[in-house]
C-alpha positions in Angstrom: -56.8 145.8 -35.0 -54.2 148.1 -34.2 -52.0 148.1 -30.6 -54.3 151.6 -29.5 -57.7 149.5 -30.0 -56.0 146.4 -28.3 -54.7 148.9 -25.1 -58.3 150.8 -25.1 -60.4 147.7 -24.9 -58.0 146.4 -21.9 -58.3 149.9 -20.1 -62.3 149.8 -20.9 -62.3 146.3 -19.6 -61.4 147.6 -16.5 -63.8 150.6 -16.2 -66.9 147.9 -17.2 -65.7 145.9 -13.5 -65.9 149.7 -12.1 -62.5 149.4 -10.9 -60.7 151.9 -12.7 -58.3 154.0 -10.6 -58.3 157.6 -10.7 -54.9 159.2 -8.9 -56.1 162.3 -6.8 -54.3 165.4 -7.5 -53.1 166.3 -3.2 -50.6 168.6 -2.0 -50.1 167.9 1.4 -49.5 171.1 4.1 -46.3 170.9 5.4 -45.8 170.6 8.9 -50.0 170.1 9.3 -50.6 166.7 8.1 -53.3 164.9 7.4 -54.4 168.2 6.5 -54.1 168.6 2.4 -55.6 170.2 -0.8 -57.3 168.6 -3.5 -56.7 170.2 -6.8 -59.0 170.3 -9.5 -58.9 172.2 -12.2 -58.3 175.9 -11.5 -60.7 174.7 -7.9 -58.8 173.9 -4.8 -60.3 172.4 -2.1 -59.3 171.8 1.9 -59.2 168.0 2.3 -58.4 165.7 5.5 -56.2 162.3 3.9 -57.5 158.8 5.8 -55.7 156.8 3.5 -51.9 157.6 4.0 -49.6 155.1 4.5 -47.0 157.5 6.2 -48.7 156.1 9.3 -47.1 158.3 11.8 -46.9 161.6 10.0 -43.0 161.2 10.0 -42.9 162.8 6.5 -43.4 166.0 8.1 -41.5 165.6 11.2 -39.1 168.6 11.6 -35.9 166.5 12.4 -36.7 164.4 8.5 -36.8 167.4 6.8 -34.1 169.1 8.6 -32.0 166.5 7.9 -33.3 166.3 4.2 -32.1 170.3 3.8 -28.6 169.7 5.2 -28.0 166.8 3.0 -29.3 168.7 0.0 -27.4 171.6 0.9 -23.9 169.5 1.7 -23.9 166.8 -1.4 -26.8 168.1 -3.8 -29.6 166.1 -5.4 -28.7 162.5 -6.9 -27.3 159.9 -6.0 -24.4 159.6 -8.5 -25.3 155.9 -10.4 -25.9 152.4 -9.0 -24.3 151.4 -6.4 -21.4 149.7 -7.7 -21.4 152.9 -10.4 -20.4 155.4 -7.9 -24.0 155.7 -6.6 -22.7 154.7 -2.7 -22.9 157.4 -0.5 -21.8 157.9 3.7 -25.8 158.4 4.1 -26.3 155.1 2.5 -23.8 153.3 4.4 -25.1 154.9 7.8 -28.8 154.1 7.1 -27.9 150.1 6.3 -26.0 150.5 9.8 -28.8 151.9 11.0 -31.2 149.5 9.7 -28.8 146.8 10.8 -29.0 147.5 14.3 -32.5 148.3 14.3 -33.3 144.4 13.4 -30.4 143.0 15.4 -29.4 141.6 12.3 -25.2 141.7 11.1 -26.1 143.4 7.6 -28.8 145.2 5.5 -29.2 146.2 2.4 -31.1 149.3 0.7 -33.2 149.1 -2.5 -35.4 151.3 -4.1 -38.6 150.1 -2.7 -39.7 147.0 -0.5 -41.3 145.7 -3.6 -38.2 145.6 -5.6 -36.6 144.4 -2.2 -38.7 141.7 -2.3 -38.8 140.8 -5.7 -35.0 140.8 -5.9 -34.3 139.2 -2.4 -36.8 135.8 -2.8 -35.6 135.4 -6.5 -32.1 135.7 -6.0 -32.2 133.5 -2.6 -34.5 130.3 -4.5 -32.2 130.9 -7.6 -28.8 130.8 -5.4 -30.1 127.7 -3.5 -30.5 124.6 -5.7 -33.9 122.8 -5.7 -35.2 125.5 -2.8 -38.6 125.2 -2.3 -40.7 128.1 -1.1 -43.9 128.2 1.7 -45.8 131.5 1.0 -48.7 132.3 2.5 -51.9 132.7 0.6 -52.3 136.3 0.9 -48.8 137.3 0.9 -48.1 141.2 -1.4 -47.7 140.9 -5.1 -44.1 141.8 -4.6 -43.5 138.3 -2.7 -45.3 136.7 -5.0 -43.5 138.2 -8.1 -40.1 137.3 -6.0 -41.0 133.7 -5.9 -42.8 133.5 -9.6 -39.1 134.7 -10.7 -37.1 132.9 -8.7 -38.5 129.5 -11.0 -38.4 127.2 -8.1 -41.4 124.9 -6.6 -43.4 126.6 -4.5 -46.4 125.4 -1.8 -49.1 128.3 -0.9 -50.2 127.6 2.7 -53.6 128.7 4.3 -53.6 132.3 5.8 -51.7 131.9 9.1 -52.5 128.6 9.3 -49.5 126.7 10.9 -51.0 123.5 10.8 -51.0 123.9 7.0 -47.9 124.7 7.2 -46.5 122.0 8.7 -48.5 119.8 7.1 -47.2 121.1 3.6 -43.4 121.5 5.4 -43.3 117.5 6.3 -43.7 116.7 2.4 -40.6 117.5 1.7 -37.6 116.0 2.6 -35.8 117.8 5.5 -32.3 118.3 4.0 -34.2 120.3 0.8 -33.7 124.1 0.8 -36.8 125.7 2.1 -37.2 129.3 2.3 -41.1 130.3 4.8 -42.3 134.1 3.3 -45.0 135.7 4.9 -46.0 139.0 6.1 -46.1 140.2 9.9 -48.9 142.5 9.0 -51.4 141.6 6.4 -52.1 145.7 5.5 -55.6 144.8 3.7 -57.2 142.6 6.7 -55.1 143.7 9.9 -54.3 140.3 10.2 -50.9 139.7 12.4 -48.9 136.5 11.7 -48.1 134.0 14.6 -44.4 134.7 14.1 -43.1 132.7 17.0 -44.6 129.5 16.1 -44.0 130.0 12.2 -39.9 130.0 13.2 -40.6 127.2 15.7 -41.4 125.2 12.2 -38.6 127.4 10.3 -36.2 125.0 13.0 -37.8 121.8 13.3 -38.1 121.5 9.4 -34.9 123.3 8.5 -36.2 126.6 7.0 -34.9 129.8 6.2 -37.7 132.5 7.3 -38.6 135.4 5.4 -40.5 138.0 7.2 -42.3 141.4 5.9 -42.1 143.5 8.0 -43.2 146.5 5.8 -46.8 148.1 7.6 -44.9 147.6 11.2 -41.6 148.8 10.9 -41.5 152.0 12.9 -45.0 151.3 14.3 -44.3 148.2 16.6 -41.5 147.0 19.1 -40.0 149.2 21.9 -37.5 150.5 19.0 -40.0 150.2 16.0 -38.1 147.0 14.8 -41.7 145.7 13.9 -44.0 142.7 15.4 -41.0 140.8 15.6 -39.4 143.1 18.2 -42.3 143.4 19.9 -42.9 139.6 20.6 -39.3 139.1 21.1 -38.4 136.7 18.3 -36.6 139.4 16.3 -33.2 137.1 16.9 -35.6 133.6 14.8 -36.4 135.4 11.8 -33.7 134.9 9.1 -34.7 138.0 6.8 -36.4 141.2 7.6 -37.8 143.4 4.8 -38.7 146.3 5.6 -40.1 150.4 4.1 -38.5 153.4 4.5 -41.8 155.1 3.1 -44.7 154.3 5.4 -44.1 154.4 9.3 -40.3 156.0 8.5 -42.1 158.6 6.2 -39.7 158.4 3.2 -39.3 156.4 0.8 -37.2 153.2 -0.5 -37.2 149.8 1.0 -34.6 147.0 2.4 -33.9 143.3 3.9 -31.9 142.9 6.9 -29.9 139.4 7.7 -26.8 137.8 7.9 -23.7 139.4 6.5 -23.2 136.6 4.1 -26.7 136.5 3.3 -27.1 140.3 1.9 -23.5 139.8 0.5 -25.0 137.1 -1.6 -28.3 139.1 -2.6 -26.1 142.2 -3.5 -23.9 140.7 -5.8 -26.1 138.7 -7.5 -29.6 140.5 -7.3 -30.1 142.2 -10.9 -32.9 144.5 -9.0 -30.1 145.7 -6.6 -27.1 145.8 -9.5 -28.6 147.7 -12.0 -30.7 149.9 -10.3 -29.7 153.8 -9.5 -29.2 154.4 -5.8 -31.7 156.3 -2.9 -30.8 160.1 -3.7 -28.7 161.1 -0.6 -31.3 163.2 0.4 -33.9 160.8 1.1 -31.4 158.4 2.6 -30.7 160.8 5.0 -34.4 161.6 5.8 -35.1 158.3 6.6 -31.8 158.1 8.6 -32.9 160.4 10.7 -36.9 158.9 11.2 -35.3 155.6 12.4 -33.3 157.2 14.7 -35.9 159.2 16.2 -38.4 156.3 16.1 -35.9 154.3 17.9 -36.0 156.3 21.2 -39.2 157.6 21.3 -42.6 155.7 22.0 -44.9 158.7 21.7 -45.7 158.4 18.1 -46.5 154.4 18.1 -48.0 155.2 21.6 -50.6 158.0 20.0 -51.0 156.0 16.8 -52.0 152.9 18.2 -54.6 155.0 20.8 -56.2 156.8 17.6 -56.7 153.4 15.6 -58.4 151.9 18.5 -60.4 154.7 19.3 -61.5 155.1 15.4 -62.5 151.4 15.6 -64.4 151.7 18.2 -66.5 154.7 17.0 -67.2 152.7 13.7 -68.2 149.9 15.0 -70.5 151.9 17.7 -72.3 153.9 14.4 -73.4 149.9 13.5 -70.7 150.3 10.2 -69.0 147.2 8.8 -65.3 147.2 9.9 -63.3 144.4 9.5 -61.8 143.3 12.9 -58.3 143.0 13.4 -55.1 143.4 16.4 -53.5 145.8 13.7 -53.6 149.7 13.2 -55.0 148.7 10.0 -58.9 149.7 10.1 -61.1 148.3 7.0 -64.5 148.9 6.7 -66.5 146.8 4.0 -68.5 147.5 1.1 -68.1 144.4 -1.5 -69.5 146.1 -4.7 -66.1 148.3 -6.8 -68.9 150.6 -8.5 -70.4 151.5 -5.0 -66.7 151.6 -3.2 -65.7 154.3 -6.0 -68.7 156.3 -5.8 -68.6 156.3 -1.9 -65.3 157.7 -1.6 -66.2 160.0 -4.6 -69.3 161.4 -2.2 -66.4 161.5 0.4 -64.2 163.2 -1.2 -66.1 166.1 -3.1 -69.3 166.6 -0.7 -67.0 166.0 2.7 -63.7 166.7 1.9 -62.6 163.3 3.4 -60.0 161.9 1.3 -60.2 158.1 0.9 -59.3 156.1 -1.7 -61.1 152.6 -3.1 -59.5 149.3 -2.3 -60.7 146.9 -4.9 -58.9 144.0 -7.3 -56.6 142.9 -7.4 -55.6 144.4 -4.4 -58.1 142.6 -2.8 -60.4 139.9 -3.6 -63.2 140.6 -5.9 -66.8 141.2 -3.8 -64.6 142.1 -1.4 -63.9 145.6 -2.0 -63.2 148.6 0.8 -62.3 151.7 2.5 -59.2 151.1 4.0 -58.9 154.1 6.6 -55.4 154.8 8.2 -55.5 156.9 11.9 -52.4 158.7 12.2 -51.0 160.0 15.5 -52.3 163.8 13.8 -55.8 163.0 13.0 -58.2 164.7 16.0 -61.2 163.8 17.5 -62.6 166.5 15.5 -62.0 164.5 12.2 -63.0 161.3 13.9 -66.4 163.4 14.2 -66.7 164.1 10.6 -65.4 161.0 9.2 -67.9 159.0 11.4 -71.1 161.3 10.6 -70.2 160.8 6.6 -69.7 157.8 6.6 -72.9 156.9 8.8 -75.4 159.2 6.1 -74.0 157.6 3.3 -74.5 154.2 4.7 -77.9 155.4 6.0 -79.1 155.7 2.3 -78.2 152.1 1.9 -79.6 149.8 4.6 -79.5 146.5 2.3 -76.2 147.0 1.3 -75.0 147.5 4.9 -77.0 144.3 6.2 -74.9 142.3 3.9 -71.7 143.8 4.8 -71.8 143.5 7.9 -72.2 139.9 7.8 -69.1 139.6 5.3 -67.2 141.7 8.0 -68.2 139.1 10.4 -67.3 135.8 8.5 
């Protein structure tokens, strides 16, 4: 057996479940999103994108990429090194100030990505705080999950947004034991939104740090975009934000926002933070200038939240299987990964609807979908299409519908 055979079995094991991902080959129109080509060979093809996660179509906003071009133009294009390694830059500093004040928090911290934000934040916290024990919710991202996993401490999975279970799991441990809450304030496979309030209300009564990701509503939610948590008003409860630069700010890197002490802590001890190269200048400053613009005007989250609506109610009026939710996020179930790939194959080369396949481990197996994301930008016109496709394919089959449906509803 040699290590190719070994690798091209495990690849093939994953085309036999028919949930082998195949990366699109997009170039986006600049200042025209969700309007994109799809490259294939020497053939290009117009395309409308339903699956971006740059929710708001900030990566094309005219103020990003001006500021992107002046920072390019003044400092050039990397960052330098890590950020102990002369990788700091005045964008950086601004954009944790930025961020800072955005959450109402005394410090941030930038990283890479909100995964490695996450991964590097829990670790370091359960690893800095002996005999910490950690309450994650059951379908918290693989990034919190790798966080905790590597942070080596005990750990207690709690029902989905179930505070009872919570506090149930919360009383059996002593009160004076570190105890760090993680959970999500938008579950971005579901739509599901976490009772925030009442999870800090336990955070208090059992002596809990609170870790909150914020990642699918910063930007989106809150009179400022500071997430669910600004929007409920319990921002000032929540002991650690994370948070994305690249989905409602449009860019790209991620970040935790908290105490000055705290970030202090996770920054000099946080290998993910210490050895890693720094945001180039030039994205730091693009996404300095989304948060800014997201924090004084509504119109974006305003449009956005209008268009998921109205896309949820058109799906659910053509009899298709969307999973309900209070989120932007807008599911729609098909339970089979052979079918989900070939659906959003029909999609994309007979409709020029771009949509990719949500399957495992994403999500559960049987419970594979189309996860569809309205931006501000997408038209009544591409409601119209997207709704007409969707409703012939499903048209040609009824069982598989029937059965949907009632997974939808359970």
């Amino acid at each position: 057996m040699t290590y190719e055979q070994k690798l091209t079995e495990a690849v093939d094991a994953v085309k036999r479940e028919g949930r082998y991902r195949v990366f699109a080959d997009v170039k986006r129109h600049r200042g025209d999103f969700p309007k994109a080509d799809f490259v294939q060979s020497d053939e290009i093809r117009p395309i409308t994108v339903w699956c971006s996660n740059d929710y708001l179509g900030m990566g094309q906003h005219p103020k990003v990429l001006a500021a992107m071009h002046e920072a390019i133009d003044s400092v050039g294009a990397g960052s330098g090194g890590t950020r102990n390694i002369s990788g700091t830059t005045h964008y950086h500093v601004e954009l944790e100030r930025e961020i800072a004040d955005l959450h109402g928090k005394e410090s941030a911290l930038l990283f890479t990505s909100a995964f490695v934000a996450n991964e590097a934040a829990l670790s370091t916290l359960i690893q800095l705080l002996p005999g910490c024990v950690v309450f994650s919710d059951e379908k918290n991202h693989a990034s919190m999950i790798a966080g905790i996993r590597n942070g080596r401490g005990p750990k207690k999975i709690f029902l989905h947004n179930d505070v009872a279970d919570l506090e149930a799991k919360l009383k059996s441990v002593p009160l004076d034991t570190p105890k760090i809450i993680a959970f999500e304030s938008v579950y971005s496979m579901d739509g599901h939104v976490a009772p925030i309030g009442r999870i800090c209300e336990l955070a208090k009564k059992y002596n809990a740090l609170t870790y909150l990701d914020e990642v699918h509503a910063v930007g989106m939610y809150g009179p400022r975009g500071g997430g669910i948590a600004e929007r409920d008003g319990v921002m000032d409860r929540v002991d650690v934000i994370n948070g994305t630069l690249a989905k409602g700010f449009g860019v790209m890197g991620g970040y935790i926002a908290a105490s000055k002490v705290l970030c202090d802590a996770v920054r000099s001890y946080a290998p993910g933070f210490i050895f890693t190269t720094s945001l180039a200048p030039v994205i730091a400053a693009g996404a300095l200038a989304s948060i800014r613009h997201l924090k004084g005007s509504s119109a974006e989250r305003e449009m956005h939240q209008e268009r998921a609506r109205t896309l949820k109610r058109r799906l659910m009026a053509a009899d298709l299987p969307v999973i309900s939710g209070p989120s932007h996020i807008v599911p729609v179930l098909v339970a089979d990964p052979v079918r989900c790939k070939h659906l959003t194959d029909i999609l994309l080369f007979q409709h020029g609807i771009y949509v990719q396949p949500i399957n495992y481990p994403t999500v559960p197996r049987g419970t594979e979908r189309l996860r569809l994301t309205p931006s501000p930008q997408h038209t009544d016109a591409d409601m119209d299409h997207l709704v007409a496709s969707l409703t012939e394919l499903w048209a040609k089959c009824p069982l598989a519908l029937e059965e949907t449906h009632k997974q939808a509803a359970e």
